[in-house]
C-alpha positions in Angstrom: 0.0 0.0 0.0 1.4 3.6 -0.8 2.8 5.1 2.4 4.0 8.4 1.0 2.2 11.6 0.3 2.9 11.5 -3.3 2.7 7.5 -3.8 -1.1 8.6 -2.7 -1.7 10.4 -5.4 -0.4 8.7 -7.8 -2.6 5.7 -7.0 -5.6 7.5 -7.2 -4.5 9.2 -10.3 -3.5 5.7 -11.4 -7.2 4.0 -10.8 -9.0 7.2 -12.5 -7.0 5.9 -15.8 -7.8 2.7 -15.0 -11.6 3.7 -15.4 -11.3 5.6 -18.2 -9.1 3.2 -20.5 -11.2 0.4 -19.4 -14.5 2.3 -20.7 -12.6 3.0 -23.6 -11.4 -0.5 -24.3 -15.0 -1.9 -23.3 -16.8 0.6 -26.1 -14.1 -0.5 -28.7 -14.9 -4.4 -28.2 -18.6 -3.6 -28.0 -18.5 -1.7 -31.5 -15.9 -4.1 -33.1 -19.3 -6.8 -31.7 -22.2 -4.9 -33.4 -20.2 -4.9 -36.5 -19.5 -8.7 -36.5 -23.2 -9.6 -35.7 -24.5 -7.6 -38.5 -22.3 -9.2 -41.0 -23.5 -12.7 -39.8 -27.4 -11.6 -40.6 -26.1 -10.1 -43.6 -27.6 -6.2 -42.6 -25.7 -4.2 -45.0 -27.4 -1.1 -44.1 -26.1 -1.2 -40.6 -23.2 -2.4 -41.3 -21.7 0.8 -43.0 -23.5 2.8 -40.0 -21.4 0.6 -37.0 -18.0 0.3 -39.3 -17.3 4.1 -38.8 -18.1 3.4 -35.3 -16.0 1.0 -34.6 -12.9 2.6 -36.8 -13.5 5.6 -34.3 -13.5 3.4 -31.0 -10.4 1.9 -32.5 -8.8 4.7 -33.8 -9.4 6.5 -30.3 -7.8 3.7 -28.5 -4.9 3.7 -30.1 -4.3 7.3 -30.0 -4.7 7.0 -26.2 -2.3 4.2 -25.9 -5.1 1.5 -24.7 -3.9 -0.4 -27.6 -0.9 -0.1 -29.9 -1.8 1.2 -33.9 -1.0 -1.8 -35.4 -3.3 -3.6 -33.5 -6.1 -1.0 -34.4 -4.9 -1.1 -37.9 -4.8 -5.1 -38.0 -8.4 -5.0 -36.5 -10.0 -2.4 -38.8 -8.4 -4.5 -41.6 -10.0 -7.7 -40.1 -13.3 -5.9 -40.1 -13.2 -4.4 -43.7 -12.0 -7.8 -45.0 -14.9 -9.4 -43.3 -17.4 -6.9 -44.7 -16.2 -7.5 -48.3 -16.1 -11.1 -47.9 -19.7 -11.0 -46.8 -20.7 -8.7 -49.5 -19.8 -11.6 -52.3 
């Protein structure tokens, strides 16, 4: 446990991250979901409306180091290769 004055803060500072890039990372797998289920029933209209959701989520984690950019990139990729294959 943090016995200092400063090692104090830093904890709390540290779990108030924690929140935040947990809500982040939770709304970037839920949106990376929505997109998968409507390619399975084949919803094409929704399907363009939850992509550009999902790149955001993504694109947002990355930028605040929740997850590395090639791991966003690899993921949007997955998605967009996904999408086309379903569109065939």
């Amino acid at each position: 446990m943090a016995i200092t004055k400063n090692a104090k803060k830093a904890n709390r500072v540290s779990i108030r991250k924690r929140e935040v890039n947990d809500r982040r990372r939770r709304t970037m797998r839920e949106t990376v979901k929505t997109v998968r289920v409507s390619i399975a029933k084949k919803d094409t209209k929704a399907v363009k409306t939850e992509l550009s959701a999902a790149f955001k989520a993504l694109d947002k984690a990355a930028k605040r180091g929740v997850i590395k950019k090639g791991t966003a990139d690899r993921k949007k990729s997955r998605l967009a290769k996904a999408i086309a294959k379903s569109a065939k």
